[in-house]
N, C-alpha and C positions, 0 to 999 in steps of 0.2 A: 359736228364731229370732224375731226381732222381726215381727209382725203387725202393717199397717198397713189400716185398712180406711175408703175415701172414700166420703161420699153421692156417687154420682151423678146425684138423683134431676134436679136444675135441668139433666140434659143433654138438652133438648129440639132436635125435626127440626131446626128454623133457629137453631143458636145464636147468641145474642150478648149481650157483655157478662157475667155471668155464668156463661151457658152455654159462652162462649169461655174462661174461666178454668179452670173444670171439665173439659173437654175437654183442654186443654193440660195442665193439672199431672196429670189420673190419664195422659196417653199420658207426659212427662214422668218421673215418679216409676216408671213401667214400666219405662223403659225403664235406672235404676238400678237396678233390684233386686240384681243378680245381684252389681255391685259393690261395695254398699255392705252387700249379707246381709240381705236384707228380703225380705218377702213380703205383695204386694200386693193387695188383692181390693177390688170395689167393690160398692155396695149402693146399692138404691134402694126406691121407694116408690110405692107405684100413684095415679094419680089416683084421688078421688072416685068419680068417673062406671066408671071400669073396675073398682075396688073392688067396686062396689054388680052390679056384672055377673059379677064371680066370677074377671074378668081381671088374671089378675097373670104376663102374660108378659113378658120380658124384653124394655126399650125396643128400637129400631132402635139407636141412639147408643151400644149398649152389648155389643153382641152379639159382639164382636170378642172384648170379654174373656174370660179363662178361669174365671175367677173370681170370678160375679157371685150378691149373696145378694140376695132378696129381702125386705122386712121386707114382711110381707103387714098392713101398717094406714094408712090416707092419711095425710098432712102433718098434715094438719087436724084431725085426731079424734086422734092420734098428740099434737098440740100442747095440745090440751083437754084431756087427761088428766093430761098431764103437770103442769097447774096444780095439781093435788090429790095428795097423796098416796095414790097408786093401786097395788097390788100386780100388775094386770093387765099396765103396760109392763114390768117385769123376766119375765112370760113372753114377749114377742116380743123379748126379748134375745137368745135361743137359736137367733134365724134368722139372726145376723150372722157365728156361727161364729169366737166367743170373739178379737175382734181384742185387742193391745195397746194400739192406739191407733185408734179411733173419732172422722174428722176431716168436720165439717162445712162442707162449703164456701159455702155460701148462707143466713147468718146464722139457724143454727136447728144443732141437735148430739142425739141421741139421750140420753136420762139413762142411759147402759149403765153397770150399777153396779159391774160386772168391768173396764170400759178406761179410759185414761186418754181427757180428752176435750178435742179442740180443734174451736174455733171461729172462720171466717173471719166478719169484719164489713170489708165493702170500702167502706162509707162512712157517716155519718149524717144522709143529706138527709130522712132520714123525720124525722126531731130538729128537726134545725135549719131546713130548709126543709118543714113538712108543708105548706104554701098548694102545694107542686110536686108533690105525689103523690096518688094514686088511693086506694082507703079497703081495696085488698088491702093496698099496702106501707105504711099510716098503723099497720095491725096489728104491724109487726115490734117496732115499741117494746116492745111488751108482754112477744111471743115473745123477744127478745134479752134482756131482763131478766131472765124466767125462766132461760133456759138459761143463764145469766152463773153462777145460782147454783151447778151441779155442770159446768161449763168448767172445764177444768187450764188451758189454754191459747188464747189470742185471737191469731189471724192478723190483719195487714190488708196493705193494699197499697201506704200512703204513707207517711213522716214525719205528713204533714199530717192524715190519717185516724187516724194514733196519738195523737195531741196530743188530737181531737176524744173519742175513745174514752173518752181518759185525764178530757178536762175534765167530759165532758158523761156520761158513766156510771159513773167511778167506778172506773175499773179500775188498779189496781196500774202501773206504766211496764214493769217486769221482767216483768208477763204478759200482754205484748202484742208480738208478733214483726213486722216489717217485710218481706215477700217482693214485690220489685216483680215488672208486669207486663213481658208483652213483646209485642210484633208477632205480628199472624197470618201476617204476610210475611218474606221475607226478599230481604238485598240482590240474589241471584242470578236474581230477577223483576222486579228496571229492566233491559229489552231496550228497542229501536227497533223500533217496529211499523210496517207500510204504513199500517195505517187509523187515520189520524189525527183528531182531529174538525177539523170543516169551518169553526169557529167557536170563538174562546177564549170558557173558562169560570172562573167561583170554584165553590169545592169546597166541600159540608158535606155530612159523612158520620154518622149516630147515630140515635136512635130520636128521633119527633118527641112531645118533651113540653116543657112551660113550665119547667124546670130549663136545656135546652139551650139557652134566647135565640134560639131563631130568628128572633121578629118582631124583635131588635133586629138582626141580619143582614140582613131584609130593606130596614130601614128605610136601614142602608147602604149597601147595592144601590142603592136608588133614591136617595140622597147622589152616589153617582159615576156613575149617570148624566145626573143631574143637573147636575153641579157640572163633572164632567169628561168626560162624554160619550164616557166607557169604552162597545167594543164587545162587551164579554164579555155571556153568558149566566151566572146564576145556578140552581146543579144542588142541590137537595137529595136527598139520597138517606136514608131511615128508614122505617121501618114506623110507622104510627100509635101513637102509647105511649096518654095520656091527658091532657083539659083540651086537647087539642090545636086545638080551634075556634079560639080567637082567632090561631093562626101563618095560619089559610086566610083567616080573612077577612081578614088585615094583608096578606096575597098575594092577596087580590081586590080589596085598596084599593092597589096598588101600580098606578102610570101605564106601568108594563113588567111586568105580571103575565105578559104573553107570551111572555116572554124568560125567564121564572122556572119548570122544570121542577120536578117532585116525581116521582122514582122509588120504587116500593117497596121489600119485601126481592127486593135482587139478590145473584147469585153474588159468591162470592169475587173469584173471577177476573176477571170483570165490574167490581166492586169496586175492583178495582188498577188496573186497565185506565183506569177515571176517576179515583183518584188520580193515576197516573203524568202524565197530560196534561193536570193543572190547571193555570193562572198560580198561582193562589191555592189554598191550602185553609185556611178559616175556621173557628174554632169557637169561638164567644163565649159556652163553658157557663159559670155563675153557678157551679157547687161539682163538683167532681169527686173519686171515692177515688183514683184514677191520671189519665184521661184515655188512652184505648189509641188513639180516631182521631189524635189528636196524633202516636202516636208511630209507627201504621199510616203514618202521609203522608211522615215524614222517612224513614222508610224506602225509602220508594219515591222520595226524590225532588223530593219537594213544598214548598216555601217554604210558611210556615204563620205565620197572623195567628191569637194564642189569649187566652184569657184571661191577668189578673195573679193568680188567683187560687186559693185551695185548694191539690191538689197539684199544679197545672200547670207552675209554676215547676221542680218537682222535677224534672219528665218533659222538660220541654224547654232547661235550661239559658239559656246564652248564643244558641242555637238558631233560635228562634227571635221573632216580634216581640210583646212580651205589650202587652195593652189592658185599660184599664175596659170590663169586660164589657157596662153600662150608658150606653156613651157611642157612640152610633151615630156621630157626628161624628169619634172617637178612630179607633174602628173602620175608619172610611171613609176615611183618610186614611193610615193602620199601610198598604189592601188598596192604594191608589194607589202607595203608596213604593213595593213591590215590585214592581209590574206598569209602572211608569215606569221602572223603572232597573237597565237588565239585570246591569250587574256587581253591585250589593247584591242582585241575586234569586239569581246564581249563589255569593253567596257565603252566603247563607242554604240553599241544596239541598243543599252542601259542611258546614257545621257541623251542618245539620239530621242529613246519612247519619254522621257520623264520632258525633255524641251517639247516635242510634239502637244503634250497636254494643256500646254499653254493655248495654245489655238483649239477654234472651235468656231461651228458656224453660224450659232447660236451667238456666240461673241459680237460674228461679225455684223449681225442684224443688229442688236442691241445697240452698236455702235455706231450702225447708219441710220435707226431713229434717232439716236441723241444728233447724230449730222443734221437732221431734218429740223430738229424741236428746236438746236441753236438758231434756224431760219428765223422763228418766230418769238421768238426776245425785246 
């Protein structure tokens, strides 16, 4: 029987974005086995800190599974070693319990000299934009190169992400697979609720870092209350990412800084809750490998002002309204069309839910066995 065995390890308490990936395709890929004659098991990797203390129990995030190995070495000393020719990593091969296919999903793949090996890379902002990342993820260049070496196969998530893969590292077209994302929601969670808010809002949902454009969101905020003396409130919703000072203080130099809320990490559910009852949901990221809030919001509902850019187009079609990311005036003008003119808002919620359907995470599982099964051809 074919043996397929996932890192887990990126499935951290609050996921998102990659941990939302991870999470989807191992519950996803479970839930084919029986189907398609696979057997699935996941594996993960301790932190540092719990390493150095002798703990290597099995995360929260993973305990459901039946079949969970643990490689008792961190990411990090596991990655360093791997630069040298080291006879040590083929002994902690033995904790993963001889898979076929050894799949890393958070741009990093174990050297197991028994499986075949795939590697997800979901985007290249460390490449291409490193002025937008912290000096952990400036590190993947290095690790992705490395492990590119003994990779059978490269996952990503877009058209646009493979083109990047192909230009910017080097990788073959034929060994690099496309599995798109999908929603953490689904259509059966747009209901009519009593508690409606008391006051219209624009929407941006993501982690706050200088990749996602928020000071130029804000600067259109203040464009339309400016120019059009719009009564909405402006809601950000993101956990602090990195470099993120300059978004607060462009929101402490705003003349409606008090109309402009910052949420941290909230629930899911919570989550939808303020998608569903947006006018707007904005998201004017410079580069994206998918963009998932884009397709989180059609889902639910939500008319959406996005970028022209990376693979946004991919995810939103005809959909919804794309802008130069860089053009606060563009921006500000895409959030008035729709919040001025109810029948193009309903006819954006309408192409927004019918594109949404296209995606699915079921989709995206089926499509990373057929990744796997072209392994073995």
């Amino acid at each position: 029987m074919l043996n397929i065995l996932i890192d887990g390890t990126a499935l951290r308490p609050k996921p998102s974005g990659i941990g939302l990936y991870v999470y989807h395709l191992i519950n996803g890929l479970e839930k084919l086995q029986t189907e398609e004659n696979f057997n699935l098991s996941v594996s993960y990797q301790p932190s540092v800190k719990n390493w150095l203390k002798g703990d290597l129990s099995i995360p929260e995030k993973l305990q459901n599974y039946s079949q969970v190995h643990c490689l008792p070495i961190p990411v990090t000393l596991s990655n360093f070693l791997a630069k040298y020719p080291n006879p040590s990593l083929a002994y902690f091969e033995k904790f993963l319990g001889s898979p076929t296919i050894v799949h890393g999903p958070d741009h990093v793949v174990y050297p197991c000299r028994n499986s075949l090996k795939v590697m997800t890379i979901t985007d290249l902002t460390f490449i291409k934009y490193p002025q937008f990342v912290n000096s952990i993820v400036k590190t993947y260049t290095e690790r992705v190169k490395q492990c590119l070496k003994w990779t059978d196969l490269v996952i990503t998530i877009s058209q646009s992400s493979k083109q990047d893969i192909i230009d910017y590292l080097g990788v073959k077209p034929d060994k690099v697979y496309v599995t798109p994302l999908a929603s953490r929601y689904s259509f059966q969670e747009v209901t009519e609720e009593q508690d409606k808010p008391l006051k219209p809002y624009l929407l941006f949902v993501s982690t706050l870092e200088p990749r996602k454009n928020v000071k130029t969101l804000i600067l259109a905020f203040n464009l339309l209350k400016q120019t059009y003396k719009i009564e909405h409130r402006l809601i950000l919703i993101g956990q602090k990412g990195w470099k993120y000072q300059p978004i607060f203080e462009t929101l402490e130099n705003s003349p409606w800084k008090h109309e402009i809320d910052h949420l941290d990490y909230v629930s899911d559910e919570k989550v939808a809750w303020f998608y569903r009852h947006a006018d707007v949901f904005v998201y004017p990221s410079i580069y994206e490998g998918f963009g998932l809030p884009v397709l989180e919001a059609m889902t639910l509902g939500t008319p959406v002002v996005t970028s022209n850019t990376s693979s946004i187009p991919e995810v939103t079609g005809d959909a919804a309204l794309l802008v130069d990311p860089n053009d606060p005036h563009q921006l500000a003008e895409a959030i008035f069309q729709i919040i001025s003119d109810h029948n193009f808002r309903q006819t954006l919620i309408r192409k927004g839910q019918e594109r949404a359907k296209l995606f699915s995470w079921e989709k995206t599982a089926r499509e990373t066995f057929k990744a796997y099964c072209s392994l073995l051809k």
